[in-house]
N, C-alpha and C positions, 0 to 999 in steps of 0.2 A: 365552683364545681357545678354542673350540667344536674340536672335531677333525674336522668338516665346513670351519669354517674353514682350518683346517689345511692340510685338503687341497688345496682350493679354489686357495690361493694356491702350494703347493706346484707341482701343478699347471702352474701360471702361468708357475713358475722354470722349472721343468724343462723346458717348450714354446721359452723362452728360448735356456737351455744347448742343449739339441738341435737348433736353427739353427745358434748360435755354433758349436757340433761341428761336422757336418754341413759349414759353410763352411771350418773351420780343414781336412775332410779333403778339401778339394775344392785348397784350396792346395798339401796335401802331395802330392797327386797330381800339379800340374802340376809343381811344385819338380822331383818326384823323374824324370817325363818330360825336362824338360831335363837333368838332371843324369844318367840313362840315358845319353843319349847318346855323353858322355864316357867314361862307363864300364860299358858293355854288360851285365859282370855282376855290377851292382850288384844287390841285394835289394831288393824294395820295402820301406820301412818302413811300410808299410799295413796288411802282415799280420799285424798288432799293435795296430794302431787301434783301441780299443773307446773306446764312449760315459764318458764320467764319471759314473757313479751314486751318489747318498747313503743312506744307509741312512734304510729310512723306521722310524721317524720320526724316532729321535736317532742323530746322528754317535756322541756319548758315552754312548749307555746311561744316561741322567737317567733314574733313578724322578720325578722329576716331571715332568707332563705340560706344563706352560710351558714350565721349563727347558728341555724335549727339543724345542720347538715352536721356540723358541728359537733355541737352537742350529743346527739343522738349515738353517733359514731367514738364519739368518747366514752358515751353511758355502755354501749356494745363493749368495747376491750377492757374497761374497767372490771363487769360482767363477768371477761370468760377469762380473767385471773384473778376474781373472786373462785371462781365454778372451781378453778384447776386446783387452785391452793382446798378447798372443799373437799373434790375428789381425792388428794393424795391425803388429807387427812381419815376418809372413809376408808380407804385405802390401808391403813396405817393401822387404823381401829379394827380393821376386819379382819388383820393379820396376826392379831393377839390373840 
Protein backbone atom coordinates (compact mmCIF):
# COMPACT_ATOMS: atom_id res chain seq x y z
CA UNK A 1 0.00 0.00 0.00
CA UNK A 2 1.18 3.54 -1.41
CA UNK A 3 1.16 6.13 1.68
CA UNK A 4 -1.23 8.32 -0.40
CA UNK A 5 -3.24 5.07 -0.06
CA UNK A 6 -2.89 5.21 3.28
CA UNK A 7 -4.08 8.22 3.87
CA UNK A 8 -6.83 8.30 1.51
CA UNK A 9 -8.51 5.48 3.51
CA UNK A 10 -7.34 6.64 6.83
CA UNK A 11 -9.08 9.53 6.13
CA UNK A 12 -12.25 7.74 5.38
CA UNK A 13 -12.00 6.02 9.07
CA UNK A 14 -11.37 8.85 10.74
CA UNK A 15 -14.54 10.96 8.94
CA UNK A 16 -16.38 7.60 10.42
CA UNK A 17 -15.02 7.76 14.04
CA UNK A 18 -15.86 11.62 14.24
CA UNK A 19 -19.73 11.08 13.43
CA UNK A 20 -19.74 8.02 15.84
CA UNK A 21 -18.06 10.70 18.42
CA UNK A 22 -19.84 13.47 17.75
CA UNK A 23 -23.23 11.17 18.24
CA UNK A 24 -22.04 9.19 21.31
CA UNK A 25 -21.29 13.21 22.72
CA UNK A 26 -24.62 14.30 21.82
CA UNK A 27 -26.15 11.29 23.99
CA UNK A 28 -23.89 12.07 26.92
CA UNK A 29 -25.27 15.31 26.92
CA UNK A 30 -28.88 14.64 27.04
CA UNK A 31 -28.11 11.42 29.69
CA UNK A 32 -26.32 13.88 31.88
CA UNK A 33 -29.44 16.94 31.40
CA UNK A 34 -31.75 14.32 32.73
CA UNK A 35 -29.75 13.01 35.21
CA UNK A 36 -28.97 17.06 36.30
CA UNK A 37 -31.89 17.22 37.27
CA UNK A 38 -31.90 14.88 40.06
CA UNK A 39 -28.94 16.13 41.10
CA UNK A 40 -28.28 19.91 40.62
CA UNK A 41 -24.63 19.48 41.36
CA UNK A 42 -23.60 17.21 39.43
CA UNK A 43 -20.37 17.88 36.94
CA UNK A 44 -20.81 17.65 33.49
CA UNK A 45 -18.79 14.68 32.26
CA UNK A 46 -18.41 16.49 29.06
CA UNK A 47 -15.60 18.42 30.26
CA UNK A 48 -13.53 15.66 29.56
CA UNK A 49 -14.93 14.50 26.23
CA UNK A 50 -12.10 14.45 23.66
CA UNK A 51 -12.14 12.99 20.19
CA UNK A 52 -10.35 9.36 19.90
CA UNK A 53 -7.11 9.94 17.97
CA UNK A 54 -4.52 7.42 16.42
CA UNK A 55 -1.26 8.09 16.06
CA UNK A 56 -0.62 8.64 12.43
CA UNK A 57 0.59 6.39 11.10
CA UNK A 58 1.45 3.41 13.45
CA UNK A 59 -0.26 2.78 16.88
CA UNK A 60 2.99 0.59 17.43
CA UNK A 61 5.92 2.41 15.99
CA UNK A 62 6.50 -0.47 13.16
CA UNK A 63 9.72 0.44 11.20
CA UNK A 64 7.75 -1.18 8.53
CA UNK A 65 5.84 0.75 6.53
CA UNK A 66 2.79 -2.23 5.95
CA UNK A 67 3.09 -3.32 9.26
CA UNK A 68 2.39 0.39 10.55
CA UNK A 69 -0.39 0.80 7.66
CA UNK A 70 -1.57 -2.14 8.99
CA UNK A 71 -1.80 -1.74 12.13
CA UNK A 72 -3.13 1.52 12.46
CA UNK A 73 -6.06 0.74 10.02
CA UNK A 74 -6.88 -2.30 12.24
CA UNK A 75 -6.83 -0.13 15.48
CA UNK A 76 -9.41 2.42 13.27
CA UNK A 77 -12.28 -0.53 12.58
CA UNK A 78 -11.77 -2.13 15.83
CA UNK A 79 -12.46 1.57 17.24
CA UNK A 80 -15.74 2.26 15.27
CA UNK A 81 -17.35 -1.06 16.52
CA UNK A 82 -16.23 -0.57 19.73
CA UNK A 83 -18.00 3.25 19.27
CA UNK A 84 -21.15 1.54 17.57
CA UNK A 85 -21.72 -1.37 20.07
CA UNK A 86 -21.13 2.01 22.88
CA UNK A 87 -23.61 4.16 20.98
CA UNK A 88 -26.47 1.48 20.74
CA UNK A 89 -25.89 0.83 24.21
CA UNK A 90 -26.33 4.76 25.10
CA UNK A 91 -28.95 4.40 22.99
CA UNK A 92 -30.67 1.67 24.92
CA UNK A 93 -30.08 3.46 28.36
CA UNK A 94 -31.55 6.80 27.14
CA UNK A 95 -34.63 5.00 26.20
CA UNK A 96 -35.50 3.81 29.78
Amino acid sequence: MKAEEFYNIFQEKYAIIKEFEMERYKIEEQLFLIKKIENPKMLSPLITFTLKTFPWPNPKYETNDEISYHNTLMAMDEYIIDVQKLLDQQLLNNSK
